[in-house]
C-alpha positions as CSV (number, residue, x, y, z in Angstrom):
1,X,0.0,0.0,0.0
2,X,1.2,3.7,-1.0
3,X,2.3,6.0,2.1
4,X,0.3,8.9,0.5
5,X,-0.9,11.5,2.3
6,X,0.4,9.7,5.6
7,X,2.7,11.4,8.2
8,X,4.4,9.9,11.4
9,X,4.6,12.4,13.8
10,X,5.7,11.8,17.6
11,X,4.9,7.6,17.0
12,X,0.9,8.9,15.7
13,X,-0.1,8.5,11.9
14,X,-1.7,11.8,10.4
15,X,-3.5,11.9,7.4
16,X,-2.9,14.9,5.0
17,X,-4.5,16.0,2.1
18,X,-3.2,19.2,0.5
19,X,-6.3,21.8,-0.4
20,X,-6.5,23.0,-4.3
21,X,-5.7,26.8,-4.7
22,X,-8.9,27.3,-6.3
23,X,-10.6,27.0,-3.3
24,X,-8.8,27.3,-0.3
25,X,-10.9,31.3,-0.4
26,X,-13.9,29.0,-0.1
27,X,-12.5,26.3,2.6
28,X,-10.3,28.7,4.5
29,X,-7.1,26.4,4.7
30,X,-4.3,25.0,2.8
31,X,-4.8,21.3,3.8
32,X,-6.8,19.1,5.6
33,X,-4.9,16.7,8.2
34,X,-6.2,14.8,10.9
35,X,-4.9,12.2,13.5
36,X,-5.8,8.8,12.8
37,X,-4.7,7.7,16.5
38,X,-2.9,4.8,16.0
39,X,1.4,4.0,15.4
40,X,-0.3,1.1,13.1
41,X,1.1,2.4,9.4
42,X,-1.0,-0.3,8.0
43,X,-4.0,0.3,10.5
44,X,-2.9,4.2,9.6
45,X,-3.6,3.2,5.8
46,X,-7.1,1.7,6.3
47,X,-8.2,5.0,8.6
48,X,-7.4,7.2,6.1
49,X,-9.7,6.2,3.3
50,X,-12.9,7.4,5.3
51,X,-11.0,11.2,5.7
52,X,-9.7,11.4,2.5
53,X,-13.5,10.7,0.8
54,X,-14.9,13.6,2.9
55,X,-12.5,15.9,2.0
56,X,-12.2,15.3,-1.6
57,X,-16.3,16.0,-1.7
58,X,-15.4,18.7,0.3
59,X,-13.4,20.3,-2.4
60,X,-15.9,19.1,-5.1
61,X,-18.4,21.0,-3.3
62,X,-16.4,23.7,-3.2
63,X,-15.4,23.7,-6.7
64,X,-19.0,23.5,-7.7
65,X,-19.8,26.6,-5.7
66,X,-16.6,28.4,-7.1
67,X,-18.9,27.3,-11.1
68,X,-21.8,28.4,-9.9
69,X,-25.1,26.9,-10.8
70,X,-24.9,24.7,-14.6
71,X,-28.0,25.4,-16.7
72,X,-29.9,22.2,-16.1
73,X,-29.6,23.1,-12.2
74,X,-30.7,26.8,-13.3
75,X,-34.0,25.6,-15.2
76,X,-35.1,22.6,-12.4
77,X,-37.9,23.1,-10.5
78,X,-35.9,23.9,-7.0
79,X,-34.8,27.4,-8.6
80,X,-37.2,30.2,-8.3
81,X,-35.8,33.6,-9.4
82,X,-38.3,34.9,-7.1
83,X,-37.0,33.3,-3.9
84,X,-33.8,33.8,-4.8
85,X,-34.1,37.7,-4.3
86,X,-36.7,37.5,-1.6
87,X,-36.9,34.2,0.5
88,X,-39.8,33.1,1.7
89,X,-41.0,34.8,5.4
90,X,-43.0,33.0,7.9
91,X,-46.5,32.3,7.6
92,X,-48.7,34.6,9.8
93,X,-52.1,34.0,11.1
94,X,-52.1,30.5,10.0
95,X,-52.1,31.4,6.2
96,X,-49.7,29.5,3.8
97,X,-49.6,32.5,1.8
98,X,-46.4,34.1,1.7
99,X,-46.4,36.9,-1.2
100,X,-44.8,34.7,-3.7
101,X,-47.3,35.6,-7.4
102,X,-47.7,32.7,-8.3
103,X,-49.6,31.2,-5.1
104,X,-52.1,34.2,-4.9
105,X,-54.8,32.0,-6.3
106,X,-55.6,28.6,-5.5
107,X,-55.8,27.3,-9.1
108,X,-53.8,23.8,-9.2
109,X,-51.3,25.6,-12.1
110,X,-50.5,28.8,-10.3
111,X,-47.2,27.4,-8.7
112,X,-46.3,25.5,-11.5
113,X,-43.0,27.6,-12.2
114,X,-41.0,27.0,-8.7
């Protein structure tokens, strides 16, 4: 097994994954590391695995934030232009209505667009 992103320091394997420059602005680091509590370098190589899958979706998260939304998430259903510049405020009185246009009426298509 490769010693990648594996570091013995004082007798304790670290795993170490080094952060992107494209998004370290959005994760606020240079590299992820974490003890995996163990002198074990091929228990150490087992433990890493589950760290180094969260932080590669970490920065695939990130990167996807960086891209902004593709068109096909722009046009599903989940994207509203309206709610996007004015969220959605708490119902009052025990109405559902909320100010959003196309829920003024109670005809089955008038929320068809969000």
């Amino acid at each position: 097994m490769a010693s990648e992103n594996l570091v013995l320091r004082s007798g304790n394997w670290h795993v170490r994954l080094s952060i992107p420059k494209d998004v370290r602005h959005i994760l606020n680091r240079t590299e992820f590391t974490e003890s995996l509590k163990t002198g074990s370098k091929a228990e150490a190589q087992v433990k890493k695995l589950a760290f180094l899958q969260i932080w590669k979706q970490l920065i695939a998260n990130a990167r996807r934030l960086v891209a902004g939304p593709t068109s096909d998430e722009l046009t599903e259903k989940s994207y509203c232009a309206f709610h996007a510049i004015r969220p959605p405020s708490p119902p009052t009185s025990g109405h559902l209505f909320h100010g959003h246009p196309a829920r003024q009426s109670e005809r089955s298509d008038a929320g068809l667009h969000c």
